[in-house]
N, C-alpha and C positions, 0 to 999 in steps of 0.2 A: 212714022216708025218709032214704036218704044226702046227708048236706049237702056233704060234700065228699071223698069219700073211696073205701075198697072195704071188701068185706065179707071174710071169712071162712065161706063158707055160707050160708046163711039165717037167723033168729034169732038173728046173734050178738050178744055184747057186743061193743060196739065201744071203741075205746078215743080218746081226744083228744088228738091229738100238735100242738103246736107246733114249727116250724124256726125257729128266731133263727138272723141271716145267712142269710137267704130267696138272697138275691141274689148272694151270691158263689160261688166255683167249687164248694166243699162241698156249702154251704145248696142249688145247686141236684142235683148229684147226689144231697144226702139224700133229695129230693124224687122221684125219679127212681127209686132205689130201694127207697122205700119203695113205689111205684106198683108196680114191675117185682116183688116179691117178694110183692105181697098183702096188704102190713102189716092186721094186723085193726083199722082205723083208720073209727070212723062219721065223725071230722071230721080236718080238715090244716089246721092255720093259720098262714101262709109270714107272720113278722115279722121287721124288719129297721129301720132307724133311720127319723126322720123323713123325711130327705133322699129314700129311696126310695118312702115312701107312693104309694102309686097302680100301683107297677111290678106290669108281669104277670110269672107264674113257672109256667112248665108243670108239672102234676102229673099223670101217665099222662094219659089223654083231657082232661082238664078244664085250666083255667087259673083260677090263684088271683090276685089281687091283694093287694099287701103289704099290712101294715098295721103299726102304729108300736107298736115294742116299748115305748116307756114309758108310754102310754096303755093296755095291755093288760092285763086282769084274768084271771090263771093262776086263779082259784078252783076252775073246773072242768077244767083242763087235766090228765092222766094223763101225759103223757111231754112233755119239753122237750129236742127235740136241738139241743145250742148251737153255734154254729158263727160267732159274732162277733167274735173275737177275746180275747185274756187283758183285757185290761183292762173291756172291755162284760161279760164271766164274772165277775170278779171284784166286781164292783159289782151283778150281775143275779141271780146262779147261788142265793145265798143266800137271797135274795128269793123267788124263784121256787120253792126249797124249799122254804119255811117254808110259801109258802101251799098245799103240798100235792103236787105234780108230782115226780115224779123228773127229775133234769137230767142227761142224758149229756153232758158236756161235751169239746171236742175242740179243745182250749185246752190250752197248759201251766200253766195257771193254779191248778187243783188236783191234777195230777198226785201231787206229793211231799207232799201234805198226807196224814197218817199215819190220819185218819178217813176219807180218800175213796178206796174202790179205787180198782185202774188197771189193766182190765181188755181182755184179746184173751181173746176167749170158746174159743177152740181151745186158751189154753195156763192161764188161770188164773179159770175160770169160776169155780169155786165161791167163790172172793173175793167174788164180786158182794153176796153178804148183808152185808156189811160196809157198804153205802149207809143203809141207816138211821139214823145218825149223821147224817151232816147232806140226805140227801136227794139228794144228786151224787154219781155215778161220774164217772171219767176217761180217756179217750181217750186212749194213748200218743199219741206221735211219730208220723209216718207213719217214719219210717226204724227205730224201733224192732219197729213193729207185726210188717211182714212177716220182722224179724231172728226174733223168738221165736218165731213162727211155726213156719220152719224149725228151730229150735237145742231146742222143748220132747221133741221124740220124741227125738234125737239124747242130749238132758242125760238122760232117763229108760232109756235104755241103758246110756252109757257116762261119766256124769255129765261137765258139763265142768266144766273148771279155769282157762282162759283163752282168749279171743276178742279177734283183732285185725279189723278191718274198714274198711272203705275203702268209702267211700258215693260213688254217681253221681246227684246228683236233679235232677227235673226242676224247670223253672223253676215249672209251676202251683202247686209246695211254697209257693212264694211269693205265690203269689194271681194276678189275672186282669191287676195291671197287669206283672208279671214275664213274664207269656206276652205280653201285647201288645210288650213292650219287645223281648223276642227277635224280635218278628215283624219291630216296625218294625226293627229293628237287621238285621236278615238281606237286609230288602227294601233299605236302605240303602247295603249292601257290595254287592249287583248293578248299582243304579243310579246309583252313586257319589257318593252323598247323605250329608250329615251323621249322623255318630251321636253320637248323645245317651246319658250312661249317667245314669237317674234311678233305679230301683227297686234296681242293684245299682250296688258300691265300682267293678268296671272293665267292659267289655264280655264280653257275654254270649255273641254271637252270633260261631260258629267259635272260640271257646275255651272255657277250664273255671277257676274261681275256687275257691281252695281256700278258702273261708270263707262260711262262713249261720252268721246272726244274731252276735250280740256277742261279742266276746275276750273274755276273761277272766285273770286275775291270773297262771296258771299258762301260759296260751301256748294252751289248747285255745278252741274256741268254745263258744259255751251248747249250738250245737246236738250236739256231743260229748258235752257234759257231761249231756245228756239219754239218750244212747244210752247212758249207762255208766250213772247212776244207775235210769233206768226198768226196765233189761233185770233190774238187780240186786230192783227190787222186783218185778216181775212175777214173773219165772223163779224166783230164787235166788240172796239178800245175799253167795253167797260167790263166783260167777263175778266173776272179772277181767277187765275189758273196755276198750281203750282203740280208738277210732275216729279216723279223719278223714272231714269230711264236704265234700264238694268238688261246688260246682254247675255242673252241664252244662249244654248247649246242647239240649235236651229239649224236647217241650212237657208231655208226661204219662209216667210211670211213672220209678221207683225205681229203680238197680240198687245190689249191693253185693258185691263180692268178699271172703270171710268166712275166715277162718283162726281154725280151732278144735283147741286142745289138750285132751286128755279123760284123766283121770284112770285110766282100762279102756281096753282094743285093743279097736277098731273097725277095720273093713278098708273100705274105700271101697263094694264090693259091700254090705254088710250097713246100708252108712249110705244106699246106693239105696233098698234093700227098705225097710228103717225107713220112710222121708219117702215111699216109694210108698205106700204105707197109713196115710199122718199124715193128720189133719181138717185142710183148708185148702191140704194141699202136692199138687203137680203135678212130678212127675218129667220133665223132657225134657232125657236126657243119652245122646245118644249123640258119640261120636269119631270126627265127622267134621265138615266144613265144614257150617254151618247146625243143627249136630244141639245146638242150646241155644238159650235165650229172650232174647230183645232186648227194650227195655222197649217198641219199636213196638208188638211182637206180644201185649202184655200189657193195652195200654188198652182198657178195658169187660169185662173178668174181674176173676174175684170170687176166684182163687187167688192163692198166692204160687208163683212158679215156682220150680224148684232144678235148675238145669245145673251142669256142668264138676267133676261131684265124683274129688275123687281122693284119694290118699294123700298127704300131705305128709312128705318123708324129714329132713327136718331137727330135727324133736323127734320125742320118742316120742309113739304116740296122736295123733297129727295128722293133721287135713285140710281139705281146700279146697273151696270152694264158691260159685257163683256164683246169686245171689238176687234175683228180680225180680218186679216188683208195680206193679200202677196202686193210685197214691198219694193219687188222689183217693176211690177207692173200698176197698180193705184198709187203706189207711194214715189212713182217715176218715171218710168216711161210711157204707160198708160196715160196718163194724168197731161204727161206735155204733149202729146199725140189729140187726146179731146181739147185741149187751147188751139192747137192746131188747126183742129176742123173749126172753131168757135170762131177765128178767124177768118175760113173759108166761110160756113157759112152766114155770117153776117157782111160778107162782102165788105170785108175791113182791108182786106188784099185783093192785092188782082196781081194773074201771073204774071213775071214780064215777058214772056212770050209764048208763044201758043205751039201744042206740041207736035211737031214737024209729022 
């Protein structure tokens, strides 16, 4: 009998997944595709703090109600996709491993921890056996995800050497009260109504803020200091990477304009063909008006798109590229759902029990 969930065929083993942050923009895209993809899941259990206990959260046909992450016994849970923030990971994630569950965590909270992968299944799968240690794998960045994405076929040609980039993100990066803020703030500037700026430093709506999340000593934000350190563990310790990460007036998808210096001559043509046949990449680049991806046309795809590629004449081995992705899904829930399966199937897990 299915309690909550879909099968995989008839007889399967099923597997126990919890979502922690049932309820926020992730927590419910996790929910959504795990449904939309068929996850081999006999049960779904959408948990979230006490404050939400009761809330409903749609999963394919059925609807779950939350229940209260610190009252809940992981003994028999098989996958825990965390989606609550660093600090609820931090105090949760270890816990939850210990008693058994793998925790894909989508949090920066264990990224740079040197016993927990940090894992995009297209560019650095086989890392993933490295979870055994402590039981968590880690979810880049979203703004990291869909960069290596695009940049691992590219590095396996004509390796690189250095990547500058210039990040456009949307406000959902920030959670559900960042997209209401831009709303209110947008409906605000027609009606000629007060704007309030609460979730970001200035206004959001009809401008762009060059700054997500905290400065730092050196002048960059953390969220920089992510895209240089993750890309270096994911990819490879030796690319040079310096970003600016600057937030739009968006509601969902990523963009990134990406300048890449490569060690070997690549020709713009041969960096097409590459990323046309990369896992995950979607080539739409042609030379003319409309002939590239806007992050509009990217929300509820599961690719990372690659427009505007050209030659760059200014270094040797150079070029340019423009890179888009819904951030709620490649840059997060998506992304720990494919480690998920990567787990299942390399028979790195086994259910712990089989589904009634």
């Amino acid at each position: 009998m299915v309690r909550c969930g879909y099968f995989f065929g008839e007889l399967t083993m099923g597997y126990k997944v919890a979502v922690v942050g049932a309820t926020g923009n992730v927590g419910r895209e996790m929910l959504a595709i795990l449904a939309e993809r068929n996850f081999p899941a006999d049960e779904v259990v959408a948990l979230a703090s006490r404050k939400s206990v009761g809330q409903e959260c749609s999963f394919g046909d059925k609807t779950l109600k939350v229940k209260a992450l610190d009252h809940y016994d992981f003994s028999d849970v098989d996958i825990c996709l965390m989606s609550a923030g660093g600090a609820v990971s931090k105090e949760w994630s270890p816990k939850i491993g210990t008693a058994g569950a793998v925790v894909i965590d989508n949090s920066s909270a264990w990224r740079m921890d040197p016993d927990v992968p940090l894992i995009v299944p297209e560019v650095n799968a086989d890392a993933i056996a490295g979870f055994t240690k402590k039981n968590i794998i880690a979810n880049p960045n979203c703004s990291t995800a869909q960069l290596v994405v695009a940049l691992k076929p590219l590095h396996d040609k004509a390796v690189i050497k250095r990547v500058v980039v210039a990040t456009y993100q949307s406000v959902s990066g920030a959670g559900k009260d960042a997209m209401d803020e831009l709303f209110s703030q947008t409906k605000a500037v027609f009606t000629l109504g007060e704007i309030e700026n609460k979730k970001f430093s200035k206004r959001i709506a009809f401008n762009v803020i060059p700054h997500i999340d905290v400065f730092m000593e050196d002048g960059y934000t953390k969220e920089e200091w992510k895209m240089m350190m993750e890309t270096k563990k994911i990819l490879d310790p030796k690319i040079m990477l310096t970003a600016t990460c600057v937030r739009v007036p968006v509601f969902v998808g990523h963009s990134e304009a990406v300048n890449v210096e490569f060690e070997h001559p690549i020709s713009a043509d041969e960096a097409r063909d590459i990323l046309r046949n990369a896992p995950g990449c979607l080539v739409i680049d042609k030379r003319e008006p409309g002939g590239y991806v806007t992050p509009y046309e990217c929300v509820g795809e599961d690719a990372t798109y690659i427009s505007r590629i050209r030659t760059d004449p200014t270094v040797d081995n150079g070029l340019e590229m423009w890179v888009v992705s819904d951030n709620l899904r490649k840059g997060a829930a998506l992304n720990a759902i494919q480690i998920a399966e990567v787990l299942i199937n390399r028979k790195l897990i086994q259910a712990k029990k089989k589904a009634a």
